[in-house]
DRENSE-447458 format. One record per atom (N, C-alpha, C): x, y, z; residue number from 1; residue in one letter. Coordinates in steps of 0.05 Angstrom, whole numbers, always signed. Atoms other than C-alpha are relative to their C-alpha. Layout:
<atoms>
ATOM        X        Y        Z   num   residuo
ATOM        X        Y        Z   NUM         a
...
</atoms>
This chain:
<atoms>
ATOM        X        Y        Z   num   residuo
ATOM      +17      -24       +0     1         x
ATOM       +0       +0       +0     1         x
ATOM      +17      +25       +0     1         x
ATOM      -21      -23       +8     2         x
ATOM      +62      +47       +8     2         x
ATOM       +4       +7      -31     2         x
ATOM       -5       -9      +21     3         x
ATOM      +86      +43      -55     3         x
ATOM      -25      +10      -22     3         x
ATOM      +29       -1      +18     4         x
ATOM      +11      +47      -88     4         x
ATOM       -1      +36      +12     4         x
ATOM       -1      -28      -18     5         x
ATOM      +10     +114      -40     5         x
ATOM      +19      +19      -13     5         x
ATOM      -24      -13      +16     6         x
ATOM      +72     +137      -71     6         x
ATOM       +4       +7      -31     6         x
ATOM      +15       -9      +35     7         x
ATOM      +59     +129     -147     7         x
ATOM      -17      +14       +6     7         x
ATOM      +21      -25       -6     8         x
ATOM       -3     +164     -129     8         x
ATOM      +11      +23       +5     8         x
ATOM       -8      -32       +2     9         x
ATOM      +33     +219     -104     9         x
ATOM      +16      +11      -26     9         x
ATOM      -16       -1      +23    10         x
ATOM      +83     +217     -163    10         x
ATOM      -13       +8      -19    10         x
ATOM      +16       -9      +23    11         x
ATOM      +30     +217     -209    11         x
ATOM      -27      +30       +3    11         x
ATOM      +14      -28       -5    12         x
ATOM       -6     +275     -180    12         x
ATOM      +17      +30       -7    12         x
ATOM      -17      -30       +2    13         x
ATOM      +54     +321     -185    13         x
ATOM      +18       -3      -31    13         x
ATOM       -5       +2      +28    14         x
ATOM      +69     +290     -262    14         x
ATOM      -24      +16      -17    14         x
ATOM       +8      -25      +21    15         x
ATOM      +54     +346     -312    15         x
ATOM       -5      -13      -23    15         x
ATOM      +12       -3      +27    16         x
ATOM      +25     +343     -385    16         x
ATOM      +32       -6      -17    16         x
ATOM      -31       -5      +12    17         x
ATOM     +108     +353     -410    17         x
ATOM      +12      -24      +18    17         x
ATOM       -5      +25       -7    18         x
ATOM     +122     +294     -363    18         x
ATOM      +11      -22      -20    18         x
ATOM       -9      +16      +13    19         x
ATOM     +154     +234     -386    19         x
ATOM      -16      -26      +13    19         x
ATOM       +6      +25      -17    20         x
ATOM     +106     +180     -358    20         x
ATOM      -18      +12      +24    20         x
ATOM       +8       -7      -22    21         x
ATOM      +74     +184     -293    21         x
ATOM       +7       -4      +25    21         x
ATOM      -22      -18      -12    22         x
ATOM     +132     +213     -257    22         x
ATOM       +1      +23       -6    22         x
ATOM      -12      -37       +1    23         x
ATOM     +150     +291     -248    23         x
ATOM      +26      -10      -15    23         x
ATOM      -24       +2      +14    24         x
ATOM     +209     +293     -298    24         x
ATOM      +23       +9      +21    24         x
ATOM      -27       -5      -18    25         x
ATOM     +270     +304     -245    25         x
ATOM      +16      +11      -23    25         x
ATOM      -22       -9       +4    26         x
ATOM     +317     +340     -267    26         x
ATOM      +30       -9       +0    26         x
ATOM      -14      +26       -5    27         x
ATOM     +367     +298     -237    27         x
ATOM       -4      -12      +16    27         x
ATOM       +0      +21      -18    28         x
ATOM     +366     +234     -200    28         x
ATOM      +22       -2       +6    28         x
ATOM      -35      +16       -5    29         x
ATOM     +428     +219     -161    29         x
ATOM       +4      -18      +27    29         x
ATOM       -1      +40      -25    30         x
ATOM     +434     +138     -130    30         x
ATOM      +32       -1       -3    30         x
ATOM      -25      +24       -7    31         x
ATOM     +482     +104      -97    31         x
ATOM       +8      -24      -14    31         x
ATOM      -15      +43      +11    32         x
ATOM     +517      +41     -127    32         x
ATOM       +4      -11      +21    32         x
ATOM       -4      +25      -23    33         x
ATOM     +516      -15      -82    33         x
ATOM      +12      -29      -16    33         x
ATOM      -29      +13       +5    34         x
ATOM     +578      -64      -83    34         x
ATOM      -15      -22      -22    34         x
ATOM       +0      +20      +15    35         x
ATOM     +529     -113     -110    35         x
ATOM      -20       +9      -29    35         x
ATOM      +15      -17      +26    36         x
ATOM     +504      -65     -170    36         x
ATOM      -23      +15       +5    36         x
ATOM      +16       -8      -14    37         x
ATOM     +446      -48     -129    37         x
ATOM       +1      +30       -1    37         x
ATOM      +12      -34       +2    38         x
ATOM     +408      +25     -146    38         x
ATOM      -29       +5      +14    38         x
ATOM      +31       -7      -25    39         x
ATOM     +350      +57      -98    39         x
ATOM       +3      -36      +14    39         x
ATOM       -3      +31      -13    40         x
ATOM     +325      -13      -73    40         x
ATOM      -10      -21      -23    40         x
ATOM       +6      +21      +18    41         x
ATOM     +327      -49     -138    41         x
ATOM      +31      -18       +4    41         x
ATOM      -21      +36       -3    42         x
ATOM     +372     -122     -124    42         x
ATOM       +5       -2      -27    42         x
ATOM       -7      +24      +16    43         x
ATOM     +403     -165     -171    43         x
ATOM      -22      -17       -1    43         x
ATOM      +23      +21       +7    44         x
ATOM     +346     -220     -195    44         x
ATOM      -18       +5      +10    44         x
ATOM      +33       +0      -24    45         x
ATOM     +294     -197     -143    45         x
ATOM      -22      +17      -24    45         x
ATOM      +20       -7       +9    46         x
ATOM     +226     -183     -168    46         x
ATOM       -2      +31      -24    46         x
ATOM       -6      -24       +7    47         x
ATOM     +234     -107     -174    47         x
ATOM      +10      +10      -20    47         x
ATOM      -13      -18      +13    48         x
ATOM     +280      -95     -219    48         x
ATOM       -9      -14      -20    48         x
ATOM       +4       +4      +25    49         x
ATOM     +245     -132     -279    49         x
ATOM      -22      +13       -6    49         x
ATOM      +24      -16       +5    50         x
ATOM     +184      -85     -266    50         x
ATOM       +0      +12      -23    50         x
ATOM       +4      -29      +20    51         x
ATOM     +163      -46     -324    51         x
ATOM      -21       +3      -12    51         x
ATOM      +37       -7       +0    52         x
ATOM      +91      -23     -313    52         x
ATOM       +2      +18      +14    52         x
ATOM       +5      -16      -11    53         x
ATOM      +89       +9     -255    53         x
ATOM      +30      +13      +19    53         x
ATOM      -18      -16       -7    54         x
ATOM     +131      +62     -224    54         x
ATOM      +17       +4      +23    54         x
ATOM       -7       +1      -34    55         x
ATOM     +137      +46     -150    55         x
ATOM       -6      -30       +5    55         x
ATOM      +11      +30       -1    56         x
ATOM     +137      -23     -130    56         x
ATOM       +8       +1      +39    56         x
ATOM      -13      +15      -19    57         x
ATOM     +149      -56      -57    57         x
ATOM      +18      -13       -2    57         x
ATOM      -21      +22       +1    58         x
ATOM     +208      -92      -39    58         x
ATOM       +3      -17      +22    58         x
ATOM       -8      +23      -24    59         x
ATOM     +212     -161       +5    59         x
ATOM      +15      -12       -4    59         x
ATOM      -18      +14       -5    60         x
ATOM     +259     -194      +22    60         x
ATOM      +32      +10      -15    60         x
ATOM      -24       -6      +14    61         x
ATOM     +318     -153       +7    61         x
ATOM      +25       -6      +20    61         x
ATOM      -23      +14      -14    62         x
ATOM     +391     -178      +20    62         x
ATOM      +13      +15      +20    62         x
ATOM       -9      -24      -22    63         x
ATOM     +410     -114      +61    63         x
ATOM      -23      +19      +13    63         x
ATOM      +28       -4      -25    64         x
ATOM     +363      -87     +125    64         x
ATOM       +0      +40      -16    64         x
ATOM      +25      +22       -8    65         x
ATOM     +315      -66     +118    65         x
ATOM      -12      -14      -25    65         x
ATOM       +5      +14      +19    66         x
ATOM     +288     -125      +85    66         x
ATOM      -22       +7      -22    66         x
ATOM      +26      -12       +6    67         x
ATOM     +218      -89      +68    67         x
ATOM      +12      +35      -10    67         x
ATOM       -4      -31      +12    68         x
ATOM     +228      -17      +30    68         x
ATOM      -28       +2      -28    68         x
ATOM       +8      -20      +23    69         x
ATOM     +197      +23      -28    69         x
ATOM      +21      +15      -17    69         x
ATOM      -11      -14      +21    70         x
ATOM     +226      +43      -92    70         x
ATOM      -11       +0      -27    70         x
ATOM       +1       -1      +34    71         x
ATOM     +228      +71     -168    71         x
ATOM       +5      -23       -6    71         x
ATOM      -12      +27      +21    72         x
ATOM     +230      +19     -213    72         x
ATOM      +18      +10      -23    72         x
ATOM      -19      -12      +20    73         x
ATOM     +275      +23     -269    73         x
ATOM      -21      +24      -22    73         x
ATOM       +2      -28       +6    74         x
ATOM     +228      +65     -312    74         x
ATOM      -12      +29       +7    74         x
ATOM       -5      -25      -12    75         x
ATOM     +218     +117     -268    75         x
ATOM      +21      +15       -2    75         x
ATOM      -38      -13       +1    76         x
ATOM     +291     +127     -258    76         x
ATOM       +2      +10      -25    76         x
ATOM      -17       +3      +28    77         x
ATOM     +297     +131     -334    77         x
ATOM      -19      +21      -15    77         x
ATOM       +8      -28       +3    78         x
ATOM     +246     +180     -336    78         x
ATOM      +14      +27       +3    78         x
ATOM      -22      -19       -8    79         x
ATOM     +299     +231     -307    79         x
ATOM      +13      +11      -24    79         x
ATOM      -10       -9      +14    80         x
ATOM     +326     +279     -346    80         x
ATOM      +39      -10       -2    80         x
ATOM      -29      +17       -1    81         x
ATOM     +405     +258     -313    81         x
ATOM      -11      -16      +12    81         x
ATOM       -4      +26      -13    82         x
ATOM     +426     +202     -282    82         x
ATOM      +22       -2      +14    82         x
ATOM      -28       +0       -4    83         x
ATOM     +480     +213     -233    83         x
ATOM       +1      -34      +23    83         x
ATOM      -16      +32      -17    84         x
ATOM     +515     +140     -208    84         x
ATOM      +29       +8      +25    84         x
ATOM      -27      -12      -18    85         x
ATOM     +554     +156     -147    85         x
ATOM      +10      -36      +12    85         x
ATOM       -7      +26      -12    86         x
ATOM     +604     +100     -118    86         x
ATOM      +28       +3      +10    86         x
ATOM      -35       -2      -11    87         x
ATOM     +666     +107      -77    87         x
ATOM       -2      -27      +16    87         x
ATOM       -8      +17      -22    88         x
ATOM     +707      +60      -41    88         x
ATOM      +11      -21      -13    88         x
ATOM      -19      +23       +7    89         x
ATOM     +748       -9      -63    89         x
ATOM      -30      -20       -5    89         x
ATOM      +24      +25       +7    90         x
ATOM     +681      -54      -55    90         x
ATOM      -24       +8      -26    90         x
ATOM      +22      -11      +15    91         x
ATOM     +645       -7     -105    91         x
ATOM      +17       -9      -27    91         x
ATOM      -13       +0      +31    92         x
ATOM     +703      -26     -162    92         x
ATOM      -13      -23      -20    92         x
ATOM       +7      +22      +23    93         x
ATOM     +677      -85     -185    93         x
ATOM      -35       +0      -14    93         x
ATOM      +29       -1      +16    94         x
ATOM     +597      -65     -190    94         x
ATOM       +5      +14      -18    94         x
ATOM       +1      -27      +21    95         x
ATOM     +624       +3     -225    95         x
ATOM       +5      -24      -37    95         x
ATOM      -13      +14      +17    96         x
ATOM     +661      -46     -269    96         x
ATOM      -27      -16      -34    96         x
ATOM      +14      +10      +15    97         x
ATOM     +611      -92     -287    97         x
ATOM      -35      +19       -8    97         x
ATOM      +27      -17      +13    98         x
ATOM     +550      -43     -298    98         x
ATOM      +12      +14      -24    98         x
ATOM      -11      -13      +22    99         x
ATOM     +597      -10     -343    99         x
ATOM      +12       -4      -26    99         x
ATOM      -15      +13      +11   100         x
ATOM     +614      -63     -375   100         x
ATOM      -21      -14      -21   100         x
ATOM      +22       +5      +15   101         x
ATOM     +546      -75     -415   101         x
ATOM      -14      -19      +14   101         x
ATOM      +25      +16      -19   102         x
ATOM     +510     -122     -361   102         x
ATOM      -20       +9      -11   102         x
ATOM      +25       -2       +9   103         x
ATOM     +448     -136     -367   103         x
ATOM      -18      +15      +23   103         x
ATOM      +14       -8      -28   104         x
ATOM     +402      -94     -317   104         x
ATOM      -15      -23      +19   104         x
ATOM       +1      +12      -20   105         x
ATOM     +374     -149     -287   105         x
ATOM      +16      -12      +15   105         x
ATOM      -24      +20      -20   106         x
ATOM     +439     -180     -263   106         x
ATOM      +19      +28      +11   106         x
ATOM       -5      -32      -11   107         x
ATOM     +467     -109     -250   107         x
ATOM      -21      +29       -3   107         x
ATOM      +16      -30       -5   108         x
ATOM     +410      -53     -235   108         x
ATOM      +13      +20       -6   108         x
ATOM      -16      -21       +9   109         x
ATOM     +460       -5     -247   109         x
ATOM       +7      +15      -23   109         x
ATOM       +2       -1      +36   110         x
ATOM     +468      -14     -323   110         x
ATOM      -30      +21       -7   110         x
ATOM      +36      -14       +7   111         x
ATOM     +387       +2     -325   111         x
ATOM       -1      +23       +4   111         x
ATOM       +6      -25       -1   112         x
ATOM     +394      +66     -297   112         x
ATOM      +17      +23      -15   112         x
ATOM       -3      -24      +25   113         x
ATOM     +392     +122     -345   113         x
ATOM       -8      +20       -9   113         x
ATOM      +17      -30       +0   114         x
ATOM     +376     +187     -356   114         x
ATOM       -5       -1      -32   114         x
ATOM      +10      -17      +15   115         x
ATOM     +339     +217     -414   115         x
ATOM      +25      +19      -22   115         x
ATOM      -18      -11      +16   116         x
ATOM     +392     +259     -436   116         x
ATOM      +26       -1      +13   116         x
ATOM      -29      +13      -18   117         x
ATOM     +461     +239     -392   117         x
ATOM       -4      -19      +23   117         x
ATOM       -1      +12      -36   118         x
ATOM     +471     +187     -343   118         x
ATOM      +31      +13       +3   118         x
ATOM      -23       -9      -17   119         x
ATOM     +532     +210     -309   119         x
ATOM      +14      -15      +32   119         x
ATOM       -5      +13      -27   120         x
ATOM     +577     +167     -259   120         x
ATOM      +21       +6      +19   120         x
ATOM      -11      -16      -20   121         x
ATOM     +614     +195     -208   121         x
ATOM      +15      -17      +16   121         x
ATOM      -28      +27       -8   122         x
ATOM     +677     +147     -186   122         x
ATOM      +17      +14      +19   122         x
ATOM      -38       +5       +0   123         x
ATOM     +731     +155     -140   123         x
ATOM      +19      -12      -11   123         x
ATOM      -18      +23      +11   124         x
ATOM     +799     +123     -157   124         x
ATOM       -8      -26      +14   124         x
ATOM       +5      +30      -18   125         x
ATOM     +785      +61     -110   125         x
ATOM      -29       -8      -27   125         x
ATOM      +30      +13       +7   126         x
ATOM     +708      +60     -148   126         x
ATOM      +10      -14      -31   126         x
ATOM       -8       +6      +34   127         x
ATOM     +745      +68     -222   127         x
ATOM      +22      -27       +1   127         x
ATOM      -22      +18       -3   128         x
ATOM     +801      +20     -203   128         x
ATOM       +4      -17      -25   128         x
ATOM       +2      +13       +7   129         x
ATOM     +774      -34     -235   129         x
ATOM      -14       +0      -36   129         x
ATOM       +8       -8      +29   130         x
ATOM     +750       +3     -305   130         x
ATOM      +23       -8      -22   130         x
ATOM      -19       +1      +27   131         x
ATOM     +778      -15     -376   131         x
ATOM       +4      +32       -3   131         x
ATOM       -5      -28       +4   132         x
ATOM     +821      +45     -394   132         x
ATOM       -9      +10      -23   132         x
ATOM      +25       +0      +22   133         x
ATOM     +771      +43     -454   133         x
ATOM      -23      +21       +3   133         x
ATOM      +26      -15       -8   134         x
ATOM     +721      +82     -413   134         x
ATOM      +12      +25      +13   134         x
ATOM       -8      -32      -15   135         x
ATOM     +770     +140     -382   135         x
ATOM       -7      +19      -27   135         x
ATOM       -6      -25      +22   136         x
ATOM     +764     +202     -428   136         x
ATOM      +29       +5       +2   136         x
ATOM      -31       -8      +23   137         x
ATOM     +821     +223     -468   137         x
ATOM      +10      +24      +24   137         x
ATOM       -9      -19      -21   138         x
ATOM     +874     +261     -427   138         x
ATOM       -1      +24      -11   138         x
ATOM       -5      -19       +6   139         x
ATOM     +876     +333     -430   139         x
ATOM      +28       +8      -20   139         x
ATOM      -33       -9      +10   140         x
ATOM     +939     +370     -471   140         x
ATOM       +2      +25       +3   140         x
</atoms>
């Protein structure tokens, strides 16, 4: 009933110029979780193969609390950006593999995408583990 509460609100404050029935954000900006994990969409769990509705429930998730509420992927993707934030040594290998063309359901992370930029936001520890394929070209 939360999340039914929540779309509801979402879709009350989605406009005509909207993308969906979500308010177009401006930007979204999630966490990466070590195990690809964005808002509270898992790896395999239910959630993240949604793509109907905008807010779903989540049970039984692998990190407390087990019970939440979140966007589903196309909410998120409603967003105009998309910023991916992830520091730290345990974040190198989700950055890696979301970046690495995964599939969103086995990395959530991949799926999320803005509209007109996703944008991901690395420390060295997060990038560590990136092909130097994906740095931009050095300055001169």
């Amino acid at each position: 009933s939360a999340a039914a509460a929540y779309a509801e609100e979402l879709a009350r404050a989605a406009g005509p110029e909207n993308h969906g029935a979500v308010p177009s954000f401006d930007v979204l900006m999630l966490g990466v979780g070590p195990d690809t994990h964005v808002a509270s969409l898992f790896p395999e769990l239910p959630a993240v193969r949604e793509t109907e509705r905008t807010v779903v429930g989540v049970r039984g998730a692998p990190k407390p609390p087990p019970t939440r509420v979140t966007l589903t992927l196309p909410a998120i993707r409603a967003a105009r950006e998309v910023w991916l934030l992830a520091a730290g040594e345990d974040k190198a290998q989700a950055a890696a593999i979301a970046l690495s063309g995964a599939g969103e359901i086995q990395a959530p992370a991949a799926g999320a995408r803005g509209r007109a930029r996703t944008l991901w936001l690395l420390d060295s520890a997060a990038a560590s583990q990136l092909p130097r394929s994906l740095y931009p070209p050095a300055s001169s």
